[in-house]
C-alpha positions in Angstrom: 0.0 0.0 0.0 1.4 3.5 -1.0 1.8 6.0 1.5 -1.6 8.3 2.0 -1.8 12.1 2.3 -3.4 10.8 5.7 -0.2 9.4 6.5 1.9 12.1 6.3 -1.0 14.4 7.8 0.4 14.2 11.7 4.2 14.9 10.7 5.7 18.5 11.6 9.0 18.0 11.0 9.6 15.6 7.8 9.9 19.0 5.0 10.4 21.9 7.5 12.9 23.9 9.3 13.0 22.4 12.6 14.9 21.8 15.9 16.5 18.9 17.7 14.1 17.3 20.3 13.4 14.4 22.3 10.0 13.7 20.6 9.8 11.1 17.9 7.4 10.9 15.1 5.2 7.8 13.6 3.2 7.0 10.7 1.0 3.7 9.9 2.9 0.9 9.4 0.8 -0.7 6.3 3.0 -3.8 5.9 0.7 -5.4 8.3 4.0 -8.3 8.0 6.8 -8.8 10.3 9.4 -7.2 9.3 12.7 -5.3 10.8 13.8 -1.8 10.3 17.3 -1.0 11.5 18.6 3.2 11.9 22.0 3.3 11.7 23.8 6.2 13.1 27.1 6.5 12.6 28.1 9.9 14.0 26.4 10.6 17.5 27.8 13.0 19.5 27.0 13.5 23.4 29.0 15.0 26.7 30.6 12.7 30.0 28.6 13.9 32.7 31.9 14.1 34.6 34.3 16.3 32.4 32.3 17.9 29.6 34.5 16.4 27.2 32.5 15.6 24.1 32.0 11.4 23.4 31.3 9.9 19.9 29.3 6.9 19.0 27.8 4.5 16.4 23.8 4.0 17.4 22.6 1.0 15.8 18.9 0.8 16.6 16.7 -2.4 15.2 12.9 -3.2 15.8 10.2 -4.9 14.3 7.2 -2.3 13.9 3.6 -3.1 15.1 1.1 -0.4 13.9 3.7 2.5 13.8 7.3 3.1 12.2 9.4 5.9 13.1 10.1 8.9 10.8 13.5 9.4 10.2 14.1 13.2 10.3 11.9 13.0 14.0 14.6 10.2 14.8 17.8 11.9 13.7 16.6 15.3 15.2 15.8 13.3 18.7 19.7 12.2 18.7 20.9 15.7 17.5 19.4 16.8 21.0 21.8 14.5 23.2 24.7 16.8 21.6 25.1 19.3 25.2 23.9 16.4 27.3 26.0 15.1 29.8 25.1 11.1 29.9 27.1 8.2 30.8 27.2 5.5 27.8 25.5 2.4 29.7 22.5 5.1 30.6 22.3 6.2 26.9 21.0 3.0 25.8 18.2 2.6 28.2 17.2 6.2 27.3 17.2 5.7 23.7 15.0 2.6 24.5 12.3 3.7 26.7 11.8 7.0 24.9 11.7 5.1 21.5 9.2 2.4 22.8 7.1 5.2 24.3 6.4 6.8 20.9 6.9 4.0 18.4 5.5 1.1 20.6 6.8 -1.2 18.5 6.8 -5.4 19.0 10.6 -5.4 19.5 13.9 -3.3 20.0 17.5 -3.4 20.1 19.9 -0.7 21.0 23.4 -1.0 20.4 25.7 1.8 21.1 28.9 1.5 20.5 31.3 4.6 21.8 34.9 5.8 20.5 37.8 4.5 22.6 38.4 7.1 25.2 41.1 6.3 27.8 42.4 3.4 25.7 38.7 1.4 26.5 35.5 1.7 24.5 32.3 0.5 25.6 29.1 -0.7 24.2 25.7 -1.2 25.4 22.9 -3.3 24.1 19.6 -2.9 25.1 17.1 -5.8 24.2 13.1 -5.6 24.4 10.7 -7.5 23.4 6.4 -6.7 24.0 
């Protein structure tokens, strides 16, 4: 099914000047089929809590939609607006997670985020969920 002038009737930000923030858009998902959708960012940027310093990552976030899938634009604006926010790496995936299952609701969710080597030790974090 092709998308609908319906569909893109609740978007504000897909088109339009707009700002980073931690909302997220949706539209229908008319696949009505399981399928997975992966958003892979390769150039996240966020603060340590401790020093200010900044802290670089790769955000790969997977899920299997139910009703909704995320809108891109709504998704890469909602991790622009970590960029001055002081948050440790392990907390950043749980974040991620419970916002994006908030506003997507979707059947299931991984969140890998994988930071830079900082102090000669890089970490990753993998959140799993499953409705």
């Amino acid at each position: 099914m092709p998308t609908t002038k319906k569909d893109l009737k609740k978007l504000k930000k897909l088109g339009r000047s707009a700002k980073p923030s931690r909302t997220l858009e949706v539209f229908p998902n008319h696949a009505g089929e399981n399928m997975t959708v992966s958003l892979d960012c390769k150039e996240f940027t966020c603060k340590c809590p401790l020093t200010g310093q900044p802290d670089y990552a790769h955000i790969l976030l997977t899920y299997t939609p139910d009703k909704y899938v995320v809108e891109s634009k709504s998704m890469k604006l909602y991790l622009e607006s970590y960029r001055d926010t002081g948050v440790f790496h392990e907390h950043l995936a749980v974040d991620i997670a419970k916002d994006f299952i908030t506003y997507v609701q979707p059947l299931s969710l991984s969140v890998l985020v994988s930071f830079n080597v900082r102090g000669g030790i890089s970490i990753s974090a993998d959140y799993h969920w499953n409705r």
